[in-house]
C-alpha positions as CSV (number, residue, x, y, z in Angstrom):
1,X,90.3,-76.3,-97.0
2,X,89.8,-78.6,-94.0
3,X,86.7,-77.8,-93.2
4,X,85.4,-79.9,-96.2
5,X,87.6,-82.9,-95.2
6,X,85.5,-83.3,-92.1
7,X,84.8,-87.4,-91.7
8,X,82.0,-89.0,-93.6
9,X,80.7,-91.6,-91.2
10,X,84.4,-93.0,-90.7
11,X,84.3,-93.2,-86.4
12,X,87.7,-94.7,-86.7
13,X,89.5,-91.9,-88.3
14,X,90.4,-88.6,-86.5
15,X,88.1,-86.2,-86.9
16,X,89.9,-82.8,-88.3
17,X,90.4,-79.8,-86.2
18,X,88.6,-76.7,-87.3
19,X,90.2,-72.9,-87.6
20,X,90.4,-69.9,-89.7
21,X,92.4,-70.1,-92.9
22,X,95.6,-68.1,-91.8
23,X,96.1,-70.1,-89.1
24,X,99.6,-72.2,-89.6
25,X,98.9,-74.2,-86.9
26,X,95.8,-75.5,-87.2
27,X,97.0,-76.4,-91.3
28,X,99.9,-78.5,-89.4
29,X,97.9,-80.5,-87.1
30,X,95.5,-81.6,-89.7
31,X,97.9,-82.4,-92.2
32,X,99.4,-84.7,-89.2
33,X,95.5,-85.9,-88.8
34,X,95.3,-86.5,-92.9
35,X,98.7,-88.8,-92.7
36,X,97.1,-90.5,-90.0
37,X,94.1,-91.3,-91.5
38,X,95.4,-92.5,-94.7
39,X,98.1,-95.0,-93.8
40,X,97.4,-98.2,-94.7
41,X,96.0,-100.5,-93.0
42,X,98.5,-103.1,-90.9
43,X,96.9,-105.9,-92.5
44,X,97.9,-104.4,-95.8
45,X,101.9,-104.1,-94.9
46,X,102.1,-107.7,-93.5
47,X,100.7,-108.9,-96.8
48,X,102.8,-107.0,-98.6
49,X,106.1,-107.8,-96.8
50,X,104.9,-111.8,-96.4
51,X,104.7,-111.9,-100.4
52,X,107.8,-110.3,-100.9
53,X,109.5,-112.8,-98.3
54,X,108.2,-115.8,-99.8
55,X,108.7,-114.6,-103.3
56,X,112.2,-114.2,-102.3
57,X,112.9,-117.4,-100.2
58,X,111.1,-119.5,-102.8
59,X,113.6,-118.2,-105.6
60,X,117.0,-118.6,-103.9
61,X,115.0,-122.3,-103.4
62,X,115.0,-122.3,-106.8
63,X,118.6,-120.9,-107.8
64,X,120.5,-123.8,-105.5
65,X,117.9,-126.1,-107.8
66,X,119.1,-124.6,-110.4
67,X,122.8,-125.1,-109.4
68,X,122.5,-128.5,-108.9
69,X,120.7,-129.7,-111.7
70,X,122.7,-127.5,-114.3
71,X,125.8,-127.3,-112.4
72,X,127.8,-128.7,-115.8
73,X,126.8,-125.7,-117.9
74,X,127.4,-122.1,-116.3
75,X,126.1,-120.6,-119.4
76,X,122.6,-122.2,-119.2
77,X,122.6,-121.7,-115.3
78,X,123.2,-117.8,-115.9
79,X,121.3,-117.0,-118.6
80,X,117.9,-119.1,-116.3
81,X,119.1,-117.1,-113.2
82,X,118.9,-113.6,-115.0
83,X,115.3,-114.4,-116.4
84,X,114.3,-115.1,-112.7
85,X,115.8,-111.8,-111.5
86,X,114.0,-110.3,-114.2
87,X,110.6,-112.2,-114.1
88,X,111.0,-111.2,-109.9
89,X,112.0,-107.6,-110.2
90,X,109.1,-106.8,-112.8
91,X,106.5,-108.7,-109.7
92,X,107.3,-106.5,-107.1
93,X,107.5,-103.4,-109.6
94,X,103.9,-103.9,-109.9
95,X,103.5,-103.2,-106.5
96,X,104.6,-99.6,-107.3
């Protein structure tokens, strides 16, 4: 029911269109209206995206490091480099 989704105070979101129940229409433009109101925020994505590109500049930092202070013993240098990837992939699945 739309009707009951009407805003609480919030000025800065659409208000929702009001019709009777069987009409499609109506349904479509307020699920459009309820998408619209419940992005996020653009503050939100550029944190998001700027932690992600520092996480990911600041580790390839890290693997040519890695490389040249291991660069003798590929063994060592792979098994660090895989517990990065891991220790990365399991930040940014926190995300999700």
């Amino acid at each position: 029911d739309w009707n009951g989704e009407l805003n609480d105070g919030k000025i800065w979101q659409l208000p929702y269109k009001k019709g009777a129940w069987y009409r499609l229409d109506i349904h479509i433009e307020n699920a459009a209206i309820w998408i619209v109101n419940n992005l996020p925020g653009m503050k939100e994505i550029y944190k998001f995206v700027n932690g992600i590109v520092h996480v990911f500049s600041n580790v390839s930092e890290l693997f040519n490091n890695i490389g040249n202070l291991f660069a003798f013993d590929i063994t060592f240098k792979i098994m660090l480099s895989s517990i990065l990837v891991l220790a990365m992939v399991n930040g940014l699945l926190r995300y999700f």
